[in-house]
C-alpha positions, -999 to 999 in steps of 0.1 A, spaced: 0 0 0 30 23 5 44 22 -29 53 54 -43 32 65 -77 42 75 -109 47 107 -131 22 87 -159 -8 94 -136 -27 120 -159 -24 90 -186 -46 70 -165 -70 96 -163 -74 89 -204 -80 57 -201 -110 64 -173 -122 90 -195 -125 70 -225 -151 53 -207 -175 87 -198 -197 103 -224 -177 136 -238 -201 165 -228 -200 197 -255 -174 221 -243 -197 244 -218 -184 274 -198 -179 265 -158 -203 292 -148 -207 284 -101 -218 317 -90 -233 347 -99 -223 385 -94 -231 390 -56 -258 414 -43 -267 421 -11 -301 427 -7 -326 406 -9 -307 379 16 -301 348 -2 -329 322 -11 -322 286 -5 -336 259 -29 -355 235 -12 -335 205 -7 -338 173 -32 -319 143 -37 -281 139 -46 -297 131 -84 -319 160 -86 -297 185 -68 -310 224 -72 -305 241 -111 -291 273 -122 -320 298 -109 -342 316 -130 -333 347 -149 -352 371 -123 -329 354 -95 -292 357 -111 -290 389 -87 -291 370 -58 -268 343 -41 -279 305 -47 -271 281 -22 -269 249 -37 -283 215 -10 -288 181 -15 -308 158 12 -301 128 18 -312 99 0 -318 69 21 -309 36 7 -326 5 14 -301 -19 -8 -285 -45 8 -249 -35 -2 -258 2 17 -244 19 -14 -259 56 -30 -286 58 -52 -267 72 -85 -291 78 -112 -271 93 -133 -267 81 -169 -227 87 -172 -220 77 -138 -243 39 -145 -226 38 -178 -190 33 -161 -205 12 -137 -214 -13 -161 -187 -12 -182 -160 -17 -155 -177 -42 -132 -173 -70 -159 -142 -93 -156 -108 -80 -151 -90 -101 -176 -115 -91 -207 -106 -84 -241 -119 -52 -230 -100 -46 -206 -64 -58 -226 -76 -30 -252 -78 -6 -224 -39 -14 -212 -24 -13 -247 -44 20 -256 -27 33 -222 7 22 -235 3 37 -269 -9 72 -254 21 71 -234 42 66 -261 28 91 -284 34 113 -253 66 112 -248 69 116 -286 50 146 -284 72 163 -260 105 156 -278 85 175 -312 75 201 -289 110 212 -274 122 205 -315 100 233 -323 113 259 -301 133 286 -318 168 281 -312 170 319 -305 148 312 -279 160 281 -264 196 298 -256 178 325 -243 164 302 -218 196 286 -208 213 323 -209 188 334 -179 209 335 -152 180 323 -125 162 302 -148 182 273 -137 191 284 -98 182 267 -71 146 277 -55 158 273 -18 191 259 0 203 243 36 218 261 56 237 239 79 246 252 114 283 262 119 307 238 132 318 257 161 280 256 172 270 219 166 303 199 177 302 215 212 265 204 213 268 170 200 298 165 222 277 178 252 249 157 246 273 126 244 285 134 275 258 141 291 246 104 286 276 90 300 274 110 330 237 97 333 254 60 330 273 68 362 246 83 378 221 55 377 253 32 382 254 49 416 219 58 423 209 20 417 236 4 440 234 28 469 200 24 480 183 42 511 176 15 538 160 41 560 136 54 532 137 23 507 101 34 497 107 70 487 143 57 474 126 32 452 103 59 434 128 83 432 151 59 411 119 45 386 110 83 384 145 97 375 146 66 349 115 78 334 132 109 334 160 101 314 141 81 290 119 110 282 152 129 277 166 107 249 136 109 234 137 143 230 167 155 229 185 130 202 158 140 168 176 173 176 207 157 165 209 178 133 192 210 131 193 231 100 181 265 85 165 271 53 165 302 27 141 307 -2 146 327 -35 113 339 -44 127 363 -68 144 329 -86 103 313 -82 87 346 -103 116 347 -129 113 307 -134 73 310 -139 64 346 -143 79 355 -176 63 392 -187 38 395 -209 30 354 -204 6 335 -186 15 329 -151 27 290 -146 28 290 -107 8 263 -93 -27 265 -80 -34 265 -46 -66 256 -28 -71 271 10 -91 256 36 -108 273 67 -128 252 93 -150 263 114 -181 250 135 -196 274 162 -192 305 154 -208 315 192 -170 302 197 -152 309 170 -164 345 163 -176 357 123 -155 385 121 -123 369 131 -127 341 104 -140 367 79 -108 383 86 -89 353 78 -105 345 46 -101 381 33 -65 375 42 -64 346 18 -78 364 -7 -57 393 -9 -27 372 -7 -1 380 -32 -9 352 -56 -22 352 -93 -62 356 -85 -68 327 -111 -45 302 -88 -61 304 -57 -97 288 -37 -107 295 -4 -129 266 7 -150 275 43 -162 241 58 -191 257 81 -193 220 102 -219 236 126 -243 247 97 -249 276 107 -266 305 94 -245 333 109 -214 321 93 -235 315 56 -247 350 63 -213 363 78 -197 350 44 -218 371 23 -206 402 44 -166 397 37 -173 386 -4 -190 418 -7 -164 435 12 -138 415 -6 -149 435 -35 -131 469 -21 -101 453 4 -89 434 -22 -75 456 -48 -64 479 -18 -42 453 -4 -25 448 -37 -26 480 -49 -6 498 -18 14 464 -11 -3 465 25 8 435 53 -7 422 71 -39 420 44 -62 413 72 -79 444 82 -88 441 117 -50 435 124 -41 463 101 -58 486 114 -47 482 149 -12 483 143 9 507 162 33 520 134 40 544 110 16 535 82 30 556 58 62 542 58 69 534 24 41 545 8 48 575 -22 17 575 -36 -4 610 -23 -38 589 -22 -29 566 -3 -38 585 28 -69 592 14 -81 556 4 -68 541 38 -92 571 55 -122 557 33 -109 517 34 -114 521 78 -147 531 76 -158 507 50 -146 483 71 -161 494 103 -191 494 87 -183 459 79 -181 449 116 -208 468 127 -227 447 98 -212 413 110 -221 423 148 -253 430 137 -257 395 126 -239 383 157 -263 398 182 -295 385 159 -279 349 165 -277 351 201 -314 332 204 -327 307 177 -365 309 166 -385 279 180 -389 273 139 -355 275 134 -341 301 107 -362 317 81 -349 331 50 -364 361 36 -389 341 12 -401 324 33 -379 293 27 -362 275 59 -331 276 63 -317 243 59 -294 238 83 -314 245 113 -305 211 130 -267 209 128 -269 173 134 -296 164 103 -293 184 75 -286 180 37 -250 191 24 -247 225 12 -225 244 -12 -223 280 -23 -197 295 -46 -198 332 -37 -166 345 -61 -140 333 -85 -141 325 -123 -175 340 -134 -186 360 -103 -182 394 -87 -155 412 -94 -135 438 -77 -147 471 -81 -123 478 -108 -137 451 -127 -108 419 -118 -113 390 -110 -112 381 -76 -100 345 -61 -130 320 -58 -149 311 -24 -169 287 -15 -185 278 12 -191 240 24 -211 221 49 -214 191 42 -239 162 53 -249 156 88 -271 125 97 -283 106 128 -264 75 128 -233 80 111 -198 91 118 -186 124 108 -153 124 129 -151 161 139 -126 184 122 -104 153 101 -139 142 85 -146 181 75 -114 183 61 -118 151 43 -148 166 26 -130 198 17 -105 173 -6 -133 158 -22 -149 191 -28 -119 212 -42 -105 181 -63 -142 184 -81 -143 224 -85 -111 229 -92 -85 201 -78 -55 224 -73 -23 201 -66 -13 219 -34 -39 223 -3 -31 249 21 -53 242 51 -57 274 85 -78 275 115 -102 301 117 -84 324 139 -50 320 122 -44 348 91 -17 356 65 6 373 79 27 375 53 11 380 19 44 360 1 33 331 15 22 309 -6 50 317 -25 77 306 3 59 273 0 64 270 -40 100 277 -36 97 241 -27 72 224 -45 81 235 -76 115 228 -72 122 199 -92 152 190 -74 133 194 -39 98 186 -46 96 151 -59 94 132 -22 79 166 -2 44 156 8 37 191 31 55 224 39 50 235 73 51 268 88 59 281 122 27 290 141 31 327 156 3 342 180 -11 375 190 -25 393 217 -4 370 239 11 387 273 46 404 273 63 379 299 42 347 280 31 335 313 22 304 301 41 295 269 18 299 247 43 313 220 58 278 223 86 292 208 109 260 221 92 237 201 89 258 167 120 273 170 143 243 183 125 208 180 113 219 144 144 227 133 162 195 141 135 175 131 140 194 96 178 178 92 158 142 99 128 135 76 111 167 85 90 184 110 55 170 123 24 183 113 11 209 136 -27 211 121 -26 244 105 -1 266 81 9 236 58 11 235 23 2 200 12 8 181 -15 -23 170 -29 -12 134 -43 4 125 -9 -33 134 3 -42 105 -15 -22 76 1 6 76 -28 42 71 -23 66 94 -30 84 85 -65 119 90 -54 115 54 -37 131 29 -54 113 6 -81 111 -29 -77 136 -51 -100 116 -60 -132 112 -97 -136 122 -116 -166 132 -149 -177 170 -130 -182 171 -119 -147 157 -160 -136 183 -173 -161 213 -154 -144 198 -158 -110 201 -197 -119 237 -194 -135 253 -171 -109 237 -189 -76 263 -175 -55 251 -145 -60 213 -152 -53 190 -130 -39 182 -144 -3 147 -155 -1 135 -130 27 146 -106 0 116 -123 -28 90 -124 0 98 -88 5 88 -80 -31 64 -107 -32 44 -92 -3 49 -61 -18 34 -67 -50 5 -87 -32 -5 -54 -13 -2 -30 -43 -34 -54 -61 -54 -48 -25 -55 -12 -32 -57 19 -57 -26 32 -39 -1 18 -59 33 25 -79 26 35 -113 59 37 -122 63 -3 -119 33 -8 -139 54 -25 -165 63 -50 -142 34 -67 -140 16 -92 -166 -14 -82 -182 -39 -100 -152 -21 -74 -128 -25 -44 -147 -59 -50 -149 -62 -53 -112 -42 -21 -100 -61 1 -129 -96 -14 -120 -124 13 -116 -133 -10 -88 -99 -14 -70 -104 28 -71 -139 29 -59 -131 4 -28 -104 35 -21 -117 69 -32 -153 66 -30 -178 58 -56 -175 93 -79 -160 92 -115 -148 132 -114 -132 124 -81 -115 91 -89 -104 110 -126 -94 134 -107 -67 115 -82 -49 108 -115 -37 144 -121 -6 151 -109 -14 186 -123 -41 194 -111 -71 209 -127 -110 193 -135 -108 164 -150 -114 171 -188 -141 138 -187 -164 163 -162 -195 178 -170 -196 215 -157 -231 213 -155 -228 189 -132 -200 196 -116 -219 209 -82 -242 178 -82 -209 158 -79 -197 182 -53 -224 177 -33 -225 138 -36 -192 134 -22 -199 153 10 -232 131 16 -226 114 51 -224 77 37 -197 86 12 -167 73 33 -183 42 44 -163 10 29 -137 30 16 -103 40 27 -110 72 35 -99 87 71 -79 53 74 -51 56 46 -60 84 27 -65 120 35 -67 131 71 -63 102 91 -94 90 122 -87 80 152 -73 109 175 -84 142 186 -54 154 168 -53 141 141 -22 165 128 2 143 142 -14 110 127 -21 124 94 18 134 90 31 103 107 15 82 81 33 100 55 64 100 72 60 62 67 55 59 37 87 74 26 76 109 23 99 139 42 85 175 47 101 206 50 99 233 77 99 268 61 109 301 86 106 332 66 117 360 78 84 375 82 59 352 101 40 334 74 10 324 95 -2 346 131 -34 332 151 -47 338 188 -42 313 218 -59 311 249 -38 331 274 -52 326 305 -44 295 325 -81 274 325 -83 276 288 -46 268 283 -46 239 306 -76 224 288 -61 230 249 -27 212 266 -56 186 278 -67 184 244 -31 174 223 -24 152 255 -53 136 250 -53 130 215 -16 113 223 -28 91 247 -55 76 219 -29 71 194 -6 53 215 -33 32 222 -46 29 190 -28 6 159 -12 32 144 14 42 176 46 45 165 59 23 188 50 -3 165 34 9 133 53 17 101 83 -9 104 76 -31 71 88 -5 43 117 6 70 110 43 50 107 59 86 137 67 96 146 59 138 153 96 149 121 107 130 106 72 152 120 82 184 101 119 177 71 105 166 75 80 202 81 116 221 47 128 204 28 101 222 41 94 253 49 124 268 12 126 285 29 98 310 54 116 323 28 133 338 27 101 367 63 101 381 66 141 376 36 139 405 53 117 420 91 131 420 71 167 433 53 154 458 88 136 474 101 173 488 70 174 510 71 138 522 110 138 530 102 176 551 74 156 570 90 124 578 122 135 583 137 111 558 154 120 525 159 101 490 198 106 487 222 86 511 252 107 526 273 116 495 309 106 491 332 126 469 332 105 438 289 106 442 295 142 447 318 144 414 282 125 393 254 152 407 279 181 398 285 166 367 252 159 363 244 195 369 267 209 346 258 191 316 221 198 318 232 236 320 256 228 291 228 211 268 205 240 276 233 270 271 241 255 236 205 247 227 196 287 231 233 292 211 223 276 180 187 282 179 184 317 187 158 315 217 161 333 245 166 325 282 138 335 292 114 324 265 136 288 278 126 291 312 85 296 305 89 265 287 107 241 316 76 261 340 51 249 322 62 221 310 58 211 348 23 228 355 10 207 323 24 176 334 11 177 370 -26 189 355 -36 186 321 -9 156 309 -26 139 341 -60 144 332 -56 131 294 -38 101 307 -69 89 328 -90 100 307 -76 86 272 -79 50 290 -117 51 300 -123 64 262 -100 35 244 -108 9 271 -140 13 287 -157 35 260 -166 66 287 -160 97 272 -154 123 305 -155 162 295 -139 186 318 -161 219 316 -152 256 324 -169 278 338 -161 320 335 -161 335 370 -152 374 355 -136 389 331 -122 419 321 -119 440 293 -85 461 296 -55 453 276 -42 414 285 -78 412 304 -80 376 298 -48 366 314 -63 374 350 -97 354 336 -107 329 367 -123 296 354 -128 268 383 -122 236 368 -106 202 380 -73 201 361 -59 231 386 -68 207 419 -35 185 410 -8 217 411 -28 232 441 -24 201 461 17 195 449 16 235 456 2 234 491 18 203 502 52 214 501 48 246 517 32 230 545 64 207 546 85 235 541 71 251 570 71 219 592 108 213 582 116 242 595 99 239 627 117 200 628 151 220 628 145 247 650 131 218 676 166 190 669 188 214 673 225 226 651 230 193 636 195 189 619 197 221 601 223 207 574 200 178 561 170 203 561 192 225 532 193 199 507 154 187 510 139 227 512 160 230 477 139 201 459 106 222 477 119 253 463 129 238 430 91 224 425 76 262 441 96 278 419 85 257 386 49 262 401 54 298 403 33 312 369 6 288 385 4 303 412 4 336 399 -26 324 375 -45 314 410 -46 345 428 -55 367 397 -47 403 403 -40 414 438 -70 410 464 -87 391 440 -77 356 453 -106 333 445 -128 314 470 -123 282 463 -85 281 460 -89 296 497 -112 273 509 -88 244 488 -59 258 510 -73 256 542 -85 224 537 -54 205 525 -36 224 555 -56 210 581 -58 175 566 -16 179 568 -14 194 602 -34 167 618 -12 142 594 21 158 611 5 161 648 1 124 645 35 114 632 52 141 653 83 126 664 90 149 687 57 132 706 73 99 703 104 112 713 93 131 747 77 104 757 102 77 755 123 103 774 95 104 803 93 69 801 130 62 806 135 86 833 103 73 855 126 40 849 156 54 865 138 71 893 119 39 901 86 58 898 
């Protein structure tokens, strides 16, 4: 199944096409020029075969919304009713059997087209003006590289490698003499301490060694537009389809992802190359409505962005900015347009609030369109999928009369009874939509709340895509993610500027970095479950090769090595995702298998245009298509049953099984051979918001942890998945281990900060009396963690302090949220429960950072109260121990008050999140206090030794006195 594919793909689609009617060329006409008054009327919903037509004449004005309810299917089989002439005609043209005369006509018409092809192409470049041709290899950038490597500077990575290898040796000696000098007094604690700083270590290696060889990256996007944006010709950059999600937009507010998507639409891009896809998966009105808002104000921001050369080209983060804004800017009505550009869009907002406000309380009927018609996504769990194209090829244009970038909104299906897995099955039904409309071959997918920052985007991501000395194996592009509105001190790491800027970077100089769910370019193909082609090919078999095999038996392939390509070839006829490239390896039986519509249909879904379209390596709609019919597709492949028996969400597109479903998606490319490249322009690419205050953070941390908990318990955990093609490589394996069981450190990190607290209140401590040599392995120790850390920040470029947030919270994650996701990810995989941890807002505040000191009572804060509590109160009754024992007691104390202090001190932006602003402590972490006080006062009254010591002193001097 992980073979990689073949350039000849767009051949195939020929062959497929031969077997669909040829419509009469008809001009691809989705939308209409967008008006604003009357609101939009919504065609009553029909069946996937009798899906709305064009409106009448006296309706062009006005947007159409196109639906299609679902069709319920009594067969036995549970496929769709397809009552479509074309679509039967393949049907029963294909499902005959494989080895037909048919068929065989079918193969060697393939291998004639491909060798009239290649023909083609060799008359082609013969035609070329010689003038011409020299002129092309004259171009001094025509032939550059797109991008380079920048490796880091010796004098930077040999003192880090050589720490690092040190550093393991002195852990060697470490556990050599942790583990044969136990603690008779305290064998217990001693015990835990040594499993703990095990665990520890492991967790290290894990981390630290993908990091082994970290590099930088530059693009040339001047090189990209002088390769494919010759003056006076057609532009030949590659299209590029965009994908927002959304689902609540109570939550995830209209105007910031109508900010987004006029971002993406202004982006500095040929119009004609890009497609913003909206996948509304909460059907709601106010975001269909909200939509209609930003395409009309599209219309003005647009050419204003690329007229002035404006950044960021989202307005509400424009606008706001604190700078000069007419730096740069020569042109004397600039001023002028800006003035007029702020009010058009404040009238915008007040537009979109408007809707916002009417949204706050739902009808008893549900929603009502203007004429009368309902609208049909009033139950978010049972309504018909729903498409409407709003710009693009034949729609508004700007108002100088260009064309504009199309969008499209898309909500697809939702019934009782079936599956819809969340975000990864809305994304899903985003491929299948854009591969039908307009099947771009790169897919750029962005949360709602994250914008382009940097118009050149798209462009930073072509520098490697289109490279053909870099693209062939890339499946995605990844940017950094960069936040706003995030506190000055980052309180609690939300920039997570350790991972993006240090983990990413070494993962870069592996196989590439992991896929972080939004700002990535993909590569449409490796979407689709194909290999990359830069894997070998399998040996061709002949009766040569079997001769010489037989003459030269010394040299004999060993037998493991023919089951290898044996099995290989067996899994390539279970699927449509196979090799292309080796399809001359195979007899005539086999090529009729792998090129089978059915072998596609058991894959892709039962669609013609879709499965025609998989083929394209290019891109673009399938030439076999109907544009007619085109939305009628569109809307069959986002019906709810679509996905069922096929392979989708399980080897192609994004991948089931995990709340995140980022890491999943990119691991199973990584496994099939593919790498991916991690692109840091020098302006941010990508900006979004995070939660900043510490309820919602702890319960987004909650949220990854969780979704790595499933998919280490799940088949695909990289602990054992992937090992059969050997295409993942073992540091990008130990990453991918980190990614999953990191939620577990979560139990010994309790553990190992709850010990301070126990050795102050028994009096007993985890560490025997050190000797020098001991002494010589915790300084060392010491040193080299400082080392690895000092040289980390050297190479990478992160500072101290950003360094520091990230080891805090590292610990208030793992002693809250990581522990929460670890119980929790067991009773979902095990016993089926699925436990929700709600929030609750006590207050808020509207000044600048407001949210930060936002109190929200929920249970993942009682685990860091109680480690936070507990070792104050030991601190306090160590104290009190040594003031009562005397001079000699006080040197002990030192050492176990640091371990307290070390765990206080990690605990500290916790802490600071509890109490809020000052005199604003809240309730319940009072009342939480008090309570675990007492509980440990009563604890260390009845353990007191001082009790049991008295009184043996009483006892032994009534002895002596004969009382």
């Amino acid at each position: 199944m992980d073979r990689p594919p073949s350039t000849p793909k767009a051949i195939f689609a020929s062959i497929l096409s031969s077997y669909l009617p040829m419509p009469t060329p008809q001009p691809l006409c989705l939308s209409t020029p967008l008006q604003m008054a009357p609101l939009p009327r919504i065609h009553p919903p029909l069946g996937r075969q009798k899906a709305t037509e064009e409106s009448s004449n006296h309706e062009a004005s006005g947007v159409r919304l196109r639906t299609a309810a679902h069709v319920h299917d009594h067969q036995e089989n549970g496929g769709h009713v397809r009552n479509s002439s074309s679509l039967s005609m393949v049907e029963s043209e294909v499902n005959g059997e494989s080895g037909n005369p048919l068929w065989k006509n079918r193969v060697d018409s393939w291998m004639e087209k491909k060798s009239k092809k290649k023909a083609s192409k060799k008359a082609e470049k013969a035609q070329i003006p010689v003038e011409q041709q020299m002129e092309d290899q004259e171009s001094p950038e025509a032939g550059q590289p797109l991008s380079r490597i920048i490796p880091l500077s010796p004098n930077k990575l040999t003192p880090y490698r050589a720490v690092i290898i040190m550093r393991l040796i002195v852990l060697g000696l470490f556990f050599n003499y942790r583990i044969t000098n136990p603690v008779d007094s305290a064998y217990g604690l001693w015990l835990t301490s040594v499993i703990c700083e095990i665990w520890f270590a492991v967790s290290w290696v894990l981390d630290q060694f993908p990091k082994w060889s970290p590099i930088n990256r530059q693009t040339y996007i001047d090189r990209l537009s002088a390769r494919y944006e010759k003056e006076g010709e057609e532009s030949h950059l590659a299209p590029v389809d965009f994908f927002v999600s959304t689902v609540d937009p109570l939550k995830e507010p209209p105007l910031i992802t109508g900010n987004t998507v006029l971002s993406i639409l202004s982006v500095d891009y040929p119009v004609e190359k890009v497609s913003c896809y909206v996948s509304d998966d909460g059907s709601s009105m106010l975001t269909f409505e909200s939509l209609v808002e930003t395409a009309e104000f599209a219309r003005k921001w647009v050419p204003f962005c690329k007229k002035y050369s404006i950044e960021p080209r989202t307005p509400e983060f424009y606008f706001s900015q604190k700078i000069d804004y007419l730096k740069d800017k020569i042109q004397p009505s600039f001023v002028k347009e800006r003035r007029a550009m702020k009010r058009d869009y404040e009238e915008y907002k007040v537009r979109i609030n408007a809707l916002v406000a009417k949204a706050q309380k739902t009808p008893e009927e549900g929603w009502i369109m203007q004429d009368g018609t309902p609208w049909p996504g009033n139950n978010p769990r049972d309504h018909p999928g729903m498409i409407q194209v709003f710009l693009g090829h034949s729609g508004a244009h700007d108002i100088e009369g260009n064309e504009l970038p199309r969008l499209v909104y898309v909500s697809r299906e939702k019934r009782p009874g079936y599956q819809h897995h969340k975000k990864a099955g809305a994304m899903n039904a985003l491929v299948r939509v854009s591969a039908i409309l307009t099947n771009a071959p790169y897919i750029l997918n962005l949360d709602c709340d994250h914008y382009v920052n940097n118009s050149k985007a798209v462009r930073e991501a072509m520098c490697f895509m289109m490279d053909p000395e870099v693209c062939r194996d890339v499946c995605y592009v990844q940017f950094p993610q960069r936040f706003d509105g995030i506190d000055r001190s980052d309180r609690y790491a939300n920039r997570n500027i350790v991972f993006f800027d240090v983990n990413m970077k070494g993962l870069d100089g592996i196989q590439g970095p992991v896929y972080v769910g939004t700002g990535c370019v993909f590569n449409r193909q490796a979407m689709y479950g194909y290999g990359p082609p830069s894997l070998p090919v399998l040996p061709k078999s002949s009766f040569c090769s079997s001769c010489c095999c037989c003459c030269r038996r010394s040299k004999k392939a060993p037998d493991d090595q023919i089951d290898v390509y044996r099995d290989a070839r067996r899994e390539d006829l279970d699927s449509a995702i196979f090799n292309l490239k080796e399809i001359d390896n195979y007899d005539e039986y086999e090529r009729s298998q792998l090129i089978s519509q059915t072998s596609f249909e058991k894959t892709f879904g039962q669609s013609s245009v879709f499965i025609e379209s998989t083929l394209m390596e290019n891109g673009g709609v399938p030439e076999s298509a109907n544009p007619s019919t085109l939305i009628n597709e569109a809307i069959h492949v986002i019906s709810c049953g679509y996905e069922e028996k096929t392979h989708w969400g399980k080897e192609i597109g994004w991948i089931y099984g995990s709340v995140t479903e980022d890491i999943l998606t990119g691991f199973k490319m990584h496994c099939r051979g593919w790498r991916s490249i991690y692109c840091m322009p020098s302006r941010p690419a990508f900006k979004g918001s995070a939660p900043i205050n510490l309820s919602d953070r702890l319960h987004q941390v909650l949220r990854w942890a969780l979704g790595s908990v499933e998919i280490f318990l799940s088949r695909h955990c990289p602990l054992w998945y992937g090992y059969g093609g050997g295409r993942l490589k073992w540091l990008q394996r130990l990453a991918y281990i980190n990614t999953i069981v990191y939620p577990f450190t979560s139990l010994p990190l309790i553990a190992y900060c709850s010990l301070p607290a126990i050795c102050l209140l028994t009096g007993k401590f985890i560490i025997p009396t050190l000797s020098n040599i001991a002494s010589v392995w915790f300084l060392g120790l010491f040193i080299s963690i400082i080392l690895t850390s000092v040289l980390e920040l050297r190479w990478s470029g992160v500072g101290i302090e950003d360094w520091w947030r990230n080891e805090q919270f590292w610990v208030i994650g793992g002693v809250s949220a990581h522990l929460f996701a670890v119980f929790q990810g067991f009773l979902k995989m095990l016993a089926g429960i699925d436990t929700n941890f709600t929030v609750t807002a006590k207050a808020t505040d509207d000044t600048e950072f407001g949210e930060l000191y936002l109190f929200k009572w929920t249970t993942v804060l009682i685990p860091p109260t109680t480690i936070l509590v507990v070792n104050f109160v030991g601190v306090v009754a160590g104290f009190s121990d040594a003031l009562n024992s005397g001079y000699e007691s006080w040197g002990p104390l030192f050492g176990k008050v640091f371990f307290a202090l070390w765990v206080i001190l990690h605990l500290y932006p916790f802490l600071k999140g509890l109490m809020g602003r000052q005199n604003r402590t809240p309730t319940i972490v009072v009342l939480w206090s008090v309570l675990l006080a007492s509980v440990f006062s009563l604890l260390w009254v009845k353990i007191d030794p001082f009790i049991s010591n008295s009184g043996a002193t009483k006892s032994e001097n009534c002895a002596s006195i004969n009382c």
